[in-house]
PDB file of N, H, CA, C and O in Angstrom:
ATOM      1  N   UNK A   1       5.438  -9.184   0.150  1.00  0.00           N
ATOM      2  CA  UNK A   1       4.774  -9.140  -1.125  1.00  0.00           C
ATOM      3  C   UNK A   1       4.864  -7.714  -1.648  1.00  0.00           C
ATOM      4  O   UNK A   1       4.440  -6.734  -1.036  1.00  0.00           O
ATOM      5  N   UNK A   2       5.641  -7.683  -3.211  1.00  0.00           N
ATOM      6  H   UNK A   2       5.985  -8.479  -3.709  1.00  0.00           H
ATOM      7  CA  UNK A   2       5.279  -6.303  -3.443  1.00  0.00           C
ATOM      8  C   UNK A   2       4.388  -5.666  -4.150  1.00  0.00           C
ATOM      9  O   UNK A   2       3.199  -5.917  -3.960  1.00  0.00           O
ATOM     10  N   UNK A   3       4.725  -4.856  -4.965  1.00  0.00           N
ATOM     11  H   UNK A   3       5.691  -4.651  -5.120  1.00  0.00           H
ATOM     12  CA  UNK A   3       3.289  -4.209  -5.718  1.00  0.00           C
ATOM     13  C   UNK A   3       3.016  -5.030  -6.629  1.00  0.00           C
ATOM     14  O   UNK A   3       1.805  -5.075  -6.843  1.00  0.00           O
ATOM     15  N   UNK A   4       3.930  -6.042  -7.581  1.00  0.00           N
ATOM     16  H   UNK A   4       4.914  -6.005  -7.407  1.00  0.00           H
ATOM     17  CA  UNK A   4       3.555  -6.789  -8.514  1.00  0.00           C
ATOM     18  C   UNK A   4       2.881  -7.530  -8.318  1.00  0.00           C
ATOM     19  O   UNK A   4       1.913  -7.574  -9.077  1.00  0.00           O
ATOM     20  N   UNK A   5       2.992  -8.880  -6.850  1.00  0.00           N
ATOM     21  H   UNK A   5       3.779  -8.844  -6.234  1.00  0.00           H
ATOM     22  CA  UNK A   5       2.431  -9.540  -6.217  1.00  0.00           C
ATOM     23  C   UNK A   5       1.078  -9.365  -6.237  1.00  0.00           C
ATOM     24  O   UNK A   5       0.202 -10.144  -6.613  1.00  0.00           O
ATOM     25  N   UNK A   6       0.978  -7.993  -5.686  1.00  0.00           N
ATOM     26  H   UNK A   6       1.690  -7.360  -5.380  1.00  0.00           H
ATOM     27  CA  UNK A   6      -0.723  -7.387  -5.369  1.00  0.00           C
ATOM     28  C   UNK A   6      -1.075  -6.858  -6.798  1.00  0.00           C
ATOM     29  O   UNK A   6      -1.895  -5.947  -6.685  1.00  0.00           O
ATOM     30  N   UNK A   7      -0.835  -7.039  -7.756  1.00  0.00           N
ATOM     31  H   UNK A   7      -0.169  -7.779  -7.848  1.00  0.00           H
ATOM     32  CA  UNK A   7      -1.220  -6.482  -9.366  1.00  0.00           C
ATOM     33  C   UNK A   7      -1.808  -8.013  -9.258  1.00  0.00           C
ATOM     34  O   UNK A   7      -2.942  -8.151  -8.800  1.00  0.00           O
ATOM     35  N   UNK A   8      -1.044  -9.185  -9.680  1.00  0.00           N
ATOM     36  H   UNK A   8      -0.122  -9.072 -10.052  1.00  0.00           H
ATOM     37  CA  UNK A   8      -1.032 -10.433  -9.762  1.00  0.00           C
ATOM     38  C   UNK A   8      -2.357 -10.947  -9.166  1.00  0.00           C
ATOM     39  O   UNK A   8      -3.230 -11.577  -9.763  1.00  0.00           O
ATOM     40  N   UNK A   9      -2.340 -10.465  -7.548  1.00  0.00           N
ATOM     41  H   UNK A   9      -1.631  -9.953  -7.063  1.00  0.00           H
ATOM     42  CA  UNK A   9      -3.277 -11.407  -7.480  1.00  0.00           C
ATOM     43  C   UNK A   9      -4.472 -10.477  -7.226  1.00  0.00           C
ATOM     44  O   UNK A   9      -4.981 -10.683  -6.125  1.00  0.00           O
ATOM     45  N   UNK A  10      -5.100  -9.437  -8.003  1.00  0.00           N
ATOM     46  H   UNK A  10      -4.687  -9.269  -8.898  1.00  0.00           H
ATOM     47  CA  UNK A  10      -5.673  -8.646  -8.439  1.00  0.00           C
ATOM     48  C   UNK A  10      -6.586  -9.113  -9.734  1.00  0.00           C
ATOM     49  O   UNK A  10      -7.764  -9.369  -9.983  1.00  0.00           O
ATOM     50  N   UNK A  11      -5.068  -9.055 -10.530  1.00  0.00           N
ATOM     51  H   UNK A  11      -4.111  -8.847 -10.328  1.00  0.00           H
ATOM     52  CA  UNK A  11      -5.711  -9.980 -12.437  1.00  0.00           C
ATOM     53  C   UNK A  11      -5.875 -11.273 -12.366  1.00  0.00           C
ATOM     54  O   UNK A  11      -6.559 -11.723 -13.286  1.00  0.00           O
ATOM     55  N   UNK A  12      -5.423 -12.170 -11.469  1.00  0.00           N
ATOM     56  H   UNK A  12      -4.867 -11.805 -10.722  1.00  0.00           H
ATOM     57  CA  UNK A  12      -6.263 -13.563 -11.323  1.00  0.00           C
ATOM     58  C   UNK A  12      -7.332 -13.388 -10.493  1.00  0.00           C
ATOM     59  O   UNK A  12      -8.371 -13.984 -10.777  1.00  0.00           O
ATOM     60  N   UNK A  13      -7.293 -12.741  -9.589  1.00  0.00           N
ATOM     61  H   UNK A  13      -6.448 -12.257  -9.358  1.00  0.00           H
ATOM     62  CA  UNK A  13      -9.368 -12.801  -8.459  1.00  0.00           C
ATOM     63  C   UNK A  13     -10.019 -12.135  -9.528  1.00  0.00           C
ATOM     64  O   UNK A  13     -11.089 -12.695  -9.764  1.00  0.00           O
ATOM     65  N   UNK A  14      -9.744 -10.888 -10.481  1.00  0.00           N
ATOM     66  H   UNK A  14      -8.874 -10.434 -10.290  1.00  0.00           H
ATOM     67  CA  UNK A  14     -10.436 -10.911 -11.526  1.00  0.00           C
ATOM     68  C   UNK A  14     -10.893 -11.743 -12.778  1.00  0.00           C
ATOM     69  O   UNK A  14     -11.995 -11.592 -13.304  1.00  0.00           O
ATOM     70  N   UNK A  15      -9.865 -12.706 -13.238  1.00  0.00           N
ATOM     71  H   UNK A  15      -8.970 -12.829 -12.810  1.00  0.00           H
ATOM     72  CA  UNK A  15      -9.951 -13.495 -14.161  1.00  0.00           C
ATOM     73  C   UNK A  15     -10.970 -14.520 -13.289  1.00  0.00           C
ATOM     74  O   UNK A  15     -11.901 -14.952 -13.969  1.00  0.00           O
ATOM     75  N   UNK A  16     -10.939 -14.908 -12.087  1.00  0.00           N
ATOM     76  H   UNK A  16     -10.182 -14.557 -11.535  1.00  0.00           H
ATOM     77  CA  UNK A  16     -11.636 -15.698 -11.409  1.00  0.00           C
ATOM     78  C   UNK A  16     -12.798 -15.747 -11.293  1.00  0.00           C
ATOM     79  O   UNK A  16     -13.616 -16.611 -11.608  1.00  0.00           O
ATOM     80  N   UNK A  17     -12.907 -14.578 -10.720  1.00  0.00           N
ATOM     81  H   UNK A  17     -12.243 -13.876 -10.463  1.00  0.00           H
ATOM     82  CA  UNK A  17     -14.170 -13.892 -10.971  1.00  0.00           C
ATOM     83  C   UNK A  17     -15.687 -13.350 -12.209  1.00  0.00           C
ATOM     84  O   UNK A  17     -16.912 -13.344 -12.332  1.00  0.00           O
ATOM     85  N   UNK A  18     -14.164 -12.906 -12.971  1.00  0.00           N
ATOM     86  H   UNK A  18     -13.169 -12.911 -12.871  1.00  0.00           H
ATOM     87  CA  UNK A  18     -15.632 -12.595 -14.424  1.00  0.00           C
ATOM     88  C   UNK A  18     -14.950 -13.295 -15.491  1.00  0.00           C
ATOM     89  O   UNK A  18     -15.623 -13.201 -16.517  1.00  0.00           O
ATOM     90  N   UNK A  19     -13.739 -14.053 -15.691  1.00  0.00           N
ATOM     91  H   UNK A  19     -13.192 -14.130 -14.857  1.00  0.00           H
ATOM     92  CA  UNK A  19     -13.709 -14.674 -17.096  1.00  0.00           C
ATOM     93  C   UNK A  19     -13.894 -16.274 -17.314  1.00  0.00           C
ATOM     94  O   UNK A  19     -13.618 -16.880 -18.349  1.00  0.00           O
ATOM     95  N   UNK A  20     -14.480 -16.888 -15.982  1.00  0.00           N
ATOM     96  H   UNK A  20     -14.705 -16.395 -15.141  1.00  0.00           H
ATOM     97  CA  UNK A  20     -13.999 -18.229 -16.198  1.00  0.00           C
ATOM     98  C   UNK A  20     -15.448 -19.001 -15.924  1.00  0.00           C
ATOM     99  O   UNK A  20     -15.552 -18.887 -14.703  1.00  0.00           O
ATOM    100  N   UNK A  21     -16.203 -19.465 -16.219  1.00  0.00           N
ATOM    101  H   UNK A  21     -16.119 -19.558 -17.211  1.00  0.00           H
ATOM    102  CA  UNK A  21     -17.388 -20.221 -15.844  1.00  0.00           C
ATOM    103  C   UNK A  21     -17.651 -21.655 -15.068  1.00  0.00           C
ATOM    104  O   UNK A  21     -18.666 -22.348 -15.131  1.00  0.00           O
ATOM    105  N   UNK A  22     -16.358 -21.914 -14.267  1.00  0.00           N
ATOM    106  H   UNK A  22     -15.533 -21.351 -14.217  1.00  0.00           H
ATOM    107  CA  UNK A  22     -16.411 -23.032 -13.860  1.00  0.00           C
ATOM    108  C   UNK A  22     -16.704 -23.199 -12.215  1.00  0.00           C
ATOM    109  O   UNK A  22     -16.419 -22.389 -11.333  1.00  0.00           O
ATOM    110  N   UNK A  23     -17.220 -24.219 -12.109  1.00  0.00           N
ATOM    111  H   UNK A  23     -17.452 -24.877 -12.825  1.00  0.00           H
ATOM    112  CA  UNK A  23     -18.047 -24.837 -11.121  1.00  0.00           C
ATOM    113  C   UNK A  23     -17.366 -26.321 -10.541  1.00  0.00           C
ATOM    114  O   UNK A  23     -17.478 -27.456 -11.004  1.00  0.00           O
ATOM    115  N   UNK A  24     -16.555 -25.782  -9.235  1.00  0.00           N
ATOM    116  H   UNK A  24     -16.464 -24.860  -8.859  1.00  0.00           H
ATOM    117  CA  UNK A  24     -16.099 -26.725  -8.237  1.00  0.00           C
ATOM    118  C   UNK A  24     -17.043 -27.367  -7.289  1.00  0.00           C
ATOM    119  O   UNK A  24     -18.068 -26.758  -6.983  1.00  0.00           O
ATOM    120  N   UNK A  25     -16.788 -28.562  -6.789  1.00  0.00           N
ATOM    121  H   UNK A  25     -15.956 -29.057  -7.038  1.00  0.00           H
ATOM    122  CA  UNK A  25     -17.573 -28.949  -6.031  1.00  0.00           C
ATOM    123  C   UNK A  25     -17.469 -28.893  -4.533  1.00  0.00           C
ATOM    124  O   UNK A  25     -16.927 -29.888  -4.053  1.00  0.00           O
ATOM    125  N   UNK A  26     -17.831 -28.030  -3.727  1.00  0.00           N
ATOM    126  H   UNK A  26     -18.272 -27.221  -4.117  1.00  0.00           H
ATOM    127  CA  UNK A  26     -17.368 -27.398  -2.202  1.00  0.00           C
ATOM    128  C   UNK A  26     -16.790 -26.486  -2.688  1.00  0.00           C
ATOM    129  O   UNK A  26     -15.691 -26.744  -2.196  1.00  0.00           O
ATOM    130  N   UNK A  27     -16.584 -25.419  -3.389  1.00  0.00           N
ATOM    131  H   UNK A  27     -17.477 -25.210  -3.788  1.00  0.00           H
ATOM    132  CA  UNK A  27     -16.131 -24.237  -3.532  1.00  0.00           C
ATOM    133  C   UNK A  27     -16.736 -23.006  -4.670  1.00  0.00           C
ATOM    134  O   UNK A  27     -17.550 -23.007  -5.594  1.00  0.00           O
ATOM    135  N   UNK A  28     -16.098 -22.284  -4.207  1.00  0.00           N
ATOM    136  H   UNK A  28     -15.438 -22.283  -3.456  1.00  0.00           H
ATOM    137  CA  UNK A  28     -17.149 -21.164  -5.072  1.00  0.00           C
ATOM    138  C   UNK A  28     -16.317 -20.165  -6.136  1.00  0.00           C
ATOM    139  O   UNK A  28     -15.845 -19.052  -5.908  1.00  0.00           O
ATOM    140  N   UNK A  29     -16.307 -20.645  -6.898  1.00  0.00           N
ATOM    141  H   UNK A  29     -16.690 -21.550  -7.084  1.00  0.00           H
ATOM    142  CA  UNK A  29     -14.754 -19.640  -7.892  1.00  0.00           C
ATOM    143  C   UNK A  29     -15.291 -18.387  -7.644  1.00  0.00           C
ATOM    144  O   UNK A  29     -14.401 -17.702  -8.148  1.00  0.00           O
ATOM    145  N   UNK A  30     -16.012 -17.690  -7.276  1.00  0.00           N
ATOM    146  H   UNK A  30     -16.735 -18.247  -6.867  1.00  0.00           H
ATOM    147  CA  UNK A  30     -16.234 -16.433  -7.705  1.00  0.00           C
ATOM    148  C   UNK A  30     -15.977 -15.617  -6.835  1.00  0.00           C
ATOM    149  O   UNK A  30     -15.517 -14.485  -6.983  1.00  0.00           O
ATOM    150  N   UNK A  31     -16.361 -16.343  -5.552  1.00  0.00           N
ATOM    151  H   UNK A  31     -16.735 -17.263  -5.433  1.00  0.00           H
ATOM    152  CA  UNK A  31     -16.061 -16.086  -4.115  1.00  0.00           C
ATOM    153  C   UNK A  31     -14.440 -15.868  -3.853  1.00  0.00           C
ATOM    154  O   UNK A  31     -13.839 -14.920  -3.348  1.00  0.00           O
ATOM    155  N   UNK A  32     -14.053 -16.915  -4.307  1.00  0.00           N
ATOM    156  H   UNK A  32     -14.542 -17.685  -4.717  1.00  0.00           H
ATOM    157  CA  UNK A  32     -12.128 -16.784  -4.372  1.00  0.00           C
ATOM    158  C   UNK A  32     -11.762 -16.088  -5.180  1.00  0.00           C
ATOM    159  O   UNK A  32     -10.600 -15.685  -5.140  1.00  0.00           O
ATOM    160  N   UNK A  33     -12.569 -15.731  -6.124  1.00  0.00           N
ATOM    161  H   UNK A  33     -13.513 -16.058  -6.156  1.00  0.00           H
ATOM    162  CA  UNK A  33     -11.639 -14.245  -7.046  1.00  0.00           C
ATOM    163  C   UNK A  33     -12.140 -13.317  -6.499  1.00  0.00           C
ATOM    164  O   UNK A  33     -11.327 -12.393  -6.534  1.00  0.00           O
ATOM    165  N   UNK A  34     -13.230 -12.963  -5.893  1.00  0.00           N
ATOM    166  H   UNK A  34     -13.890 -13.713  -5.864  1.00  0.00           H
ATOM    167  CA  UNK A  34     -13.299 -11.950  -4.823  1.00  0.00           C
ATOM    168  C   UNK A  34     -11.909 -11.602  -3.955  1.00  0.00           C
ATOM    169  O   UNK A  34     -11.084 -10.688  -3.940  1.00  0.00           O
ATOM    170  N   UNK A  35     -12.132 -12.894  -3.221  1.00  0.00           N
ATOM    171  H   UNK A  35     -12.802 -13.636  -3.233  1.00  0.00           H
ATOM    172  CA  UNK A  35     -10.869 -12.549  -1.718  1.00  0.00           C
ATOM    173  C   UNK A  35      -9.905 -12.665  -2.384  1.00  0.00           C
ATOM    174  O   UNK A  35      -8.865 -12.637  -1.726  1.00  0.00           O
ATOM    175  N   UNK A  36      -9.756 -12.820  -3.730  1.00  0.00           N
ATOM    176  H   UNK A  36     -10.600 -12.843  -4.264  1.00  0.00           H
ATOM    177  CA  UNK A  36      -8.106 -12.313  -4.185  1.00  0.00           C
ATOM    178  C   UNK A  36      -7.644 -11.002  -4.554  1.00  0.00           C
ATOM    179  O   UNK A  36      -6.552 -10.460  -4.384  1.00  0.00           O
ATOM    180  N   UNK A  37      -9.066 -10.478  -5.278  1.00  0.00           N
ATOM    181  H   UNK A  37      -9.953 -10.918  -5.416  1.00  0.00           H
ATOM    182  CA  UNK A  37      -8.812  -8.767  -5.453  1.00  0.00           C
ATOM    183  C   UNK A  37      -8.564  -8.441  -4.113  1.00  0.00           C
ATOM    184  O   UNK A  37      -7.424  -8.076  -3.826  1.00  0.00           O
ATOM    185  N   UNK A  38      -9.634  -8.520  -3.026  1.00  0.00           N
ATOM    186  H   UNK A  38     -10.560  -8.816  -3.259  1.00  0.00           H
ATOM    187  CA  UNK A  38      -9.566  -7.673  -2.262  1.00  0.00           C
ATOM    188  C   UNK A  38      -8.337  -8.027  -1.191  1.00  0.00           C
ATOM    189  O   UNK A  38      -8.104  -7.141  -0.368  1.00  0.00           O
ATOM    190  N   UNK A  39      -7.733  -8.931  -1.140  1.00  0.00           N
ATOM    191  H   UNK A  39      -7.922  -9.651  -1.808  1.00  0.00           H
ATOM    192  CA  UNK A  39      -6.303  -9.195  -0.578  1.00  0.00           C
ATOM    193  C   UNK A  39      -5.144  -8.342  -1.532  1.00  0.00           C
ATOM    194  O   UNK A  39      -3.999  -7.997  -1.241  1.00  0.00           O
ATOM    195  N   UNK A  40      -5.814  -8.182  -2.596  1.00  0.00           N
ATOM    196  H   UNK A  40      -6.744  -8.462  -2.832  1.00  0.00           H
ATOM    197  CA  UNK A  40      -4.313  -7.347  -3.620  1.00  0.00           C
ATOM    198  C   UNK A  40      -4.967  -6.270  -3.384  1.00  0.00           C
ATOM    199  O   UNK A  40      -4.346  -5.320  -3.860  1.00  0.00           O
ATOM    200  N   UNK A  41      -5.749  -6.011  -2.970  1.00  0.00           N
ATOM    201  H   UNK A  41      -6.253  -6.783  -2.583  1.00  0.00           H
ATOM    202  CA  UNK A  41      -6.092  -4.420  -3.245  1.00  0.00           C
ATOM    203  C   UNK A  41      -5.410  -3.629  -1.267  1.00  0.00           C
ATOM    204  O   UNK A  41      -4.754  -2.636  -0.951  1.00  0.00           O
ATOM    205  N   UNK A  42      -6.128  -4.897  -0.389  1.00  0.00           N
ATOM    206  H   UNK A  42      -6.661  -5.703  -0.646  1.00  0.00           H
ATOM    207  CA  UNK A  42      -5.397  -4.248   0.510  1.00  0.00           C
ATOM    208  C   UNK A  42      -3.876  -4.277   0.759  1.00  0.00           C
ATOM    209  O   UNK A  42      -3.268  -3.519   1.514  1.00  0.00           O
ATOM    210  N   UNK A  43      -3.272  -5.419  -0.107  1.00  0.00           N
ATOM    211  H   UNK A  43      -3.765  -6.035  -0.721  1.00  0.00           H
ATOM    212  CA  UNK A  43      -1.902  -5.474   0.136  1.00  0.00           C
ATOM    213  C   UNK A  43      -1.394  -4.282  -0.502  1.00  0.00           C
ATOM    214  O   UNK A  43      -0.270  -4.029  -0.069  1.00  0.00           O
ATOM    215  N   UNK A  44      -1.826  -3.389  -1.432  1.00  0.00           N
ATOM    216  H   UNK A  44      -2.739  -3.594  -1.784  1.00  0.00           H
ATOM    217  CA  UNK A  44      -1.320  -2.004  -2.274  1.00  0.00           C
ATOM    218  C   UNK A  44      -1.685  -1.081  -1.452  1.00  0.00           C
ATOM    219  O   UNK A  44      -1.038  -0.034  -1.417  1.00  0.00           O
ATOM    220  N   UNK A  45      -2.530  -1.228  -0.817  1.00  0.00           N
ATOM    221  H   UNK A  45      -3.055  -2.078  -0.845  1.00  0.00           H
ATOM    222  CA  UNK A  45      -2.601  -0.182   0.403  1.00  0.00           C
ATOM    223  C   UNK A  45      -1.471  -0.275   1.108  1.00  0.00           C
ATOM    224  O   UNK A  45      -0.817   0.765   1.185  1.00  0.00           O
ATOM    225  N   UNK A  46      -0.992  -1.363   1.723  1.00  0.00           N
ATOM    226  H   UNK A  46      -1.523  -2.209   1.661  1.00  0.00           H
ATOM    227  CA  UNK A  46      -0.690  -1.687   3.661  1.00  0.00           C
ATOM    228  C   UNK A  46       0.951  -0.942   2.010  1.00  0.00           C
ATOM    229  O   UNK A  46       1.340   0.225   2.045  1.00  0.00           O
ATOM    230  N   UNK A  47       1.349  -1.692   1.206  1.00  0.00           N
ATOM    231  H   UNK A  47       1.033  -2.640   1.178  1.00  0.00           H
ATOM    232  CA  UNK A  47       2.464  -1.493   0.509  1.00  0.00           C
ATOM    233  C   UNK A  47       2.651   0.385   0.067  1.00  0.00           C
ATOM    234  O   UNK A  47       3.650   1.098  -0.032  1.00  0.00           O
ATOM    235  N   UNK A  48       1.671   0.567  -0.051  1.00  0.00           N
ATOM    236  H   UNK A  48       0.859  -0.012   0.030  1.00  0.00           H
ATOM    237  CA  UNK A  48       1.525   2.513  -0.180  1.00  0.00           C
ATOM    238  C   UNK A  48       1.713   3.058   1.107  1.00  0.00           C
ATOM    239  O   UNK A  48       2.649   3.814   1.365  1.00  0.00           O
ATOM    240  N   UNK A  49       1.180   2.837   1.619  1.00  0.00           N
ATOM    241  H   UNK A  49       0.419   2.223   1.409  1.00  0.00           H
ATOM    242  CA  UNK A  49       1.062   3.491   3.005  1.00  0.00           C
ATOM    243  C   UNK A  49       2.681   3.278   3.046  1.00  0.00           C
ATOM    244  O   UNK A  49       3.294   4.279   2.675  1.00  0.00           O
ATOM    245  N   UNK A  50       3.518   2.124   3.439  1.00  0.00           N
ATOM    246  H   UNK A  50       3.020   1.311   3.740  1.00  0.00           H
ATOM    247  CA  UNK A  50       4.601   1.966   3.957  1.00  0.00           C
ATOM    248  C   UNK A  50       5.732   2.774   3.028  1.00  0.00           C
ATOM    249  O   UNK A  50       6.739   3.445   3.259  1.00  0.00           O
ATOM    250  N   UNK A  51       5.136   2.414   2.070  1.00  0.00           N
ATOM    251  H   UNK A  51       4.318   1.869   1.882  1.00  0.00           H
ATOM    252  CA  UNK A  51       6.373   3.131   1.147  1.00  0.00           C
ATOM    253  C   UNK A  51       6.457   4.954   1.225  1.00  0.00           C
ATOM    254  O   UNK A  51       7.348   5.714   0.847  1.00  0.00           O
ATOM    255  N   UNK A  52       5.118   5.230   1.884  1.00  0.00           N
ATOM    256  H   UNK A  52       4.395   4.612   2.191  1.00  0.00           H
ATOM    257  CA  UNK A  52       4.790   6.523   1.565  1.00  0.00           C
ATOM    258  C   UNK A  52       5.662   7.436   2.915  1.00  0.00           C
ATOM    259  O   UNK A  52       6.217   8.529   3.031  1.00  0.00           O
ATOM    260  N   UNK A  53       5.340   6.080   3.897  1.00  0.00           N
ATOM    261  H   UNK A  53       4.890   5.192   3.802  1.00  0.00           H
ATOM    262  CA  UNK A  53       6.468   6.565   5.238  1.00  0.00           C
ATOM    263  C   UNK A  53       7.886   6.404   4.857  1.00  0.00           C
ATOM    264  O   UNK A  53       8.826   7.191   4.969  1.00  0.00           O
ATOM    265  N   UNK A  54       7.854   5.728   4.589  1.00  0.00           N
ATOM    266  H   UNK A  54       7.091   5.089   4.497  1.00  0.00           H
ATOM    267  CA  UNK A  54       9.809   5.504   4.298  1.00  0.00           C
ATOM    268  C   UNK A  54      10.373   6.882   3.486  1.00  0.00           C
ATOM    269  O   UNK A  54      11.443   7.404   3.797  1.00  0.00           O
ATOM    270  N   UNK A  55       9.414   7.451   2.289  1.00  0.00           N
ATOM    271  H   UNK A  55       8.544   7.027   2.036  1.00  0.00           H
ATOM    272  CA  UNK A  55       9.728   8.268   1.773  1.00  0.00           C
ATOM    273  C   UNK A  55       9.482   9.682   2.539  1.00  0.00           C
ATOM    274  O   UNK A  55      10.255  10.580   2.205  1.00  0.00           O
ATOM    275  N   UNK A  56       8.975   9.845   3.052  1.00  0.00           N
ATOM    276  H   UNK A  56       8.347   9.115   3.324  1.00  0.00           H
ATOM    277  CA  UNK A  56       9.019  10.998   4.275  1.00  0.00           C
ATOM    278  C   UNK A  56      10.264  11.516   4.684  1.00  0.00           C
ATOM    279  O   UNK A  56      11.151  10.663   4.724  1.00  0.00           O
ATOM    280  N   UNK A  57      10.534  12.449   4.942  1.00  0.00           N
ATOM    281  H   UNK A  57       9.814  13.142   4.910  1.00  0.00           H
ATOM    282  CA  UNK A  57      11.597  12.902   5.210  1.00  0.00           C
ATOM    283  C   UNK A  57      11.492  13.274   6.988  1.00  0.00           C
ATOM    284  O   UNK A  57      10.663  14.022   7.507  1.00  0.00           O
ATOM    285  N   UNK A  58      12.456  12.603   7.603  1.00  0.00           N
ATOM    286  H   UNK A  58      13.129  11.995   7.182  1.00  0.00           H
ATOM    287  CA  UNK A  58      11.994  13.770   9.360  1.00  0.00           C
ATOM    288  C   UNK A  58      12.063  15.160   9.488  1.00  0.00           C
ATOM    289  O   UNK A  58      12.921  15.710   8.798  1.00  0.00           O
ATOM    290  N   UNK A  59      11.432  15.791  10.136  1.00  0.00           N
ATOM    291  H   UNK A  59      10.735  15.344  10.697  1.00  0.00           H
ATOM    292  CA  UNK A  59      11.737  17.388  10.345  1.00  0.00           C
ATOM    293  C   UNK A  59      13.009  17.335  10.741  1.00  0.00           C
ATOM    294  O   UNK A  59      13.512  16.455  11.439  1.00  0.00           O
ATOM    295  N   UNK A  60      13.550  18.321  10.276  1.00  0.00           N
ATOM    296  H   UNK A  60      13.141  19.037   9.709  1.00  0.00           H
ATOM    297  CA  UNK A  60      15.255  18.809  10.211  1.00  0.00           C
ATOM    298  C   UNK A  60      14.817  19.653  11.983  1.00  0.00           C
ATOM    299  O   UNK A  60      13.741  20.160  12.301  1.00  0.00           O
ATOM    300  N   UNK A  61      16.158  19.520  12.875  1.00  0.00           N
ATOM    301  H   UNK A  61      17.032  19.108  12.617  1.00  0.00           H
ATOM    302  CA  UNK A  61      15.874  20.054  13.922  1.00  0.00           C
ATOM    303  C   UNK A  61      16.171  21.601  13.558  1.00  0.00           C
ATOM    304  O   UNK A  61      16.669  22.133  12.566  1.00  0.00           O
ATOM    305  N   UNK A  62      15.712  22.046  14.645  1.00  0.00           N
ATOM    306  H   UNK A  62      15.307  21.614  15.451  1.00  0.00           H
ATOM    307  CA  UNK A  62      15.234  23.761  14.825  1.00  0.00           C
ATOM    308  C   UNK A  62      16.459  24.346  14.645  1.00  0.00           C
ATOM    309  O   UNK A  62      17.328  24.026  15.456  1.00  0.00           O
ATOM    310  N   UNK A  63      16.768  25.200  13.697  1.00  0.00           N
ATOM    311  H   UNK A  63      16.062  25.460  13.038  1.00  0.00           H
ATOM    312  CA  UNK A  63      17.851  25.969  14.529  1.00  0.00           C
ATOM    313  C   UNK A  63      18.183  26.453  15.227  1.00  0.00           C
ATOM    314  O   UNK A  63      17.304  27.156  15.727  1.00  0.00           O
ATOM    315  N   UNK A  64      19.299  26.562  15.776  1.00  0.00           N
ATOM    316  H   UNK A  64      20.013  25.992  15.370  1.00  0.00           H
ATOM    317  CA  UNK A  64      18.856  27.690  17.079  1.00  0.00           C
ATOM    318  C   UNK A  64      19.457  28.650  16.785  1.00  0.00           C
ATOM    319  O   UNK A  64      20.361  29.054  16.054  1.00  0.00           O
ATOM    320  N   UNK A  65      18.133  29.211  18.175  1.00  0.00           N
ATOM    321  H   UNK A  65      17.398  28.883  18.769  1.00  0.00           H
ATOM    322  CA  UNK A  65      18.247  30.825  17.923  1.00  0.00           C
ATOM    323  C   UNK A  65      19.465  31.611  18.495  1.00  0.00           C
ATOM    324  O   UNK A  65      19.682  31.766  19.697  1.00  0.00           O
ATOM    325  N   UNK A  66      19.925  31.896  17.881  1.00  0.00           N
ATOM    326  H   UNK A  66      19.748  31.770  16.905  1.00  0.00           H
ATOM    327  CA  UNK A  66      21.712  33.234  18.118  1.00  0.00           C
ATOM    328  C   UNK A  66      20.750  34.281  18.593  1.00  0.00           C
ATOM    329  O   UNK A  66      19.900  34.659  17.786  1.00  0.00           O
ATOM    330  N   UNK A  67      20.774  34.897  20.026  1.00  0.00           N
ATOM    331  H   UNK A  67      21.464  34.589  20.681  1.00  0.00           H
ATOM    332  CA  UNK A  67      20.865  36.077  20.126  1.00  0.00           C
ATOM    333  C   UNK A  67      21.850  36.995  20.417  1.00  0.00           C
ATOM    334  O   UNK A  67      22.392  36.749  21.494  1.00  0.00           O
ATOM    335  N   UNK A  68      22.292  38.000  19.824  1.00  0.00           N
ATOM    336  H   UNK A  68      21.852  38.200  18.949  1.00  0.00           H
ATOM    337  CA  UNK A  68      23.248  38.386  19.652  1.00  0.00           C
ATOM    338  C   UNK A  68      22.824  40.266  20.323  1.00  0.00           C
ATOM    339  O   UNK A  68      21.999  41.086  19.921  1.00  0.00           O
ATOM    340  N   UNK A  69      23.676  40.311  21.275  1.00  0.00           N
ATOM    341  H   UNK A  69      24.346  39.645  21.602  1.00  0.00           H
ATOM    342  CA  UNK A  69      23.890  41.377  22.530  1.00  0.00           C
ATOM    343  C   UNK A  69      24.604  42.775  22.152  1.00  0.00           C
ATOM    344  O   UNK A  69      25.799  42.569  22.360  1.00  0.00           O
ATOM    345  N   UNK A  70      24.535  43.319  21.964  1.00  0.00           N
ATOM    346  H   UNK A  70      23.564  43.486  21.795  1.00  0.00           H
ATOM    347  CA  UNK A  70      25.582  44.554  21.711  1.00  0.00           C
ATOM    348  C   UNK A  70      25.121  45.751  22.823  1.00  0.00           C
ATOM    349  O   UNK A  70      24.060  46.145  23.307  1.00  0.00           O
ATOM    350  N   UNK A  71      26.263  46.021  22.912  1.00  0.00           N
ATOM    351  H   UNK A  71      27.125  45.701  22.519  1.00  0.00           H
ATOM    352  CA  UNK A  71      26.334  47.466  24.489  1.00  0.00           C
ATOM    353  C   UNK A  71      26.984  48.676  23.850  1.00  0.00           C
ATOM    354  O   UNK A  71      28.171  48.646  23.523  1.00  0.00           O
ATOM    355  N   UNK A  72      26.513  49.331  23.739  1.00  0.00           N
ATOM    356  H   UNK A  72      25.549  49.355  24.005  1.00  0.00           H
ATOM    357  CA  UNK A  72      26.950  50.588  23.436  1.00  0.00           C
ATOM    358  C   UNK A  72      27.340  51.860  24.346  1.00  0.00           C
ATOM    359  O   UNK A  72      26.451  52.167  25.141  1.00  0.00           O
ATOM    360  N   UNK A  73      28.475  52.637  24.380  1.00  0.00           N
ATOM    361  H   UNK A  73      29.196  52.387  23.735  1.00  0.00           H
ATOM    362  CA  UNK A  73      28.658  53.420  24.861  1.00  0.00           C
ATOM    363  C   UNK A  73      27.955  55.071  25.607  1.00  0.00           C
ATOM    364  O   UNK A  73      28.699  55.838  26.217  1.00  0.00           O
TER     365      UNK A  73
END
């Protein structure tokens, strides 16, 4: 699922939640637009987080160190 996904089901647990006044029987609309924000909200996390690693760069290895000797007369 990507970020749109988790936008998506963000603006429907919201629409669920505060724009719609209806009343199922064994279920609770308001309750399910709850666990839909908060499933899009953590899916933009778990989706940030990952993207935020991928974009990381690894530490470049060390250079190494040249020591360099000179003898003089």
């Amino acid at each position: 699922m990507g970020i749109g996904g988790c936008i998506a089901l963000i603006a429907v647990g919201a629409i669920l939640t505060f724009g719609v006044n209806w009343h199922l029987a064994g279920a609770n609309v308001d309750l399910i637009g709850l666990i839909l924000m908060g499933v899009g909200v953590i899916g933009i996390a778990a989706y940030v987080s990952i993207f935020k690693r991928r974009r990381m760069q690894p530490p470049s290895p060390a250079a190494p160190v040249v020591e360099e000797h000179r003898y003089y007369d």
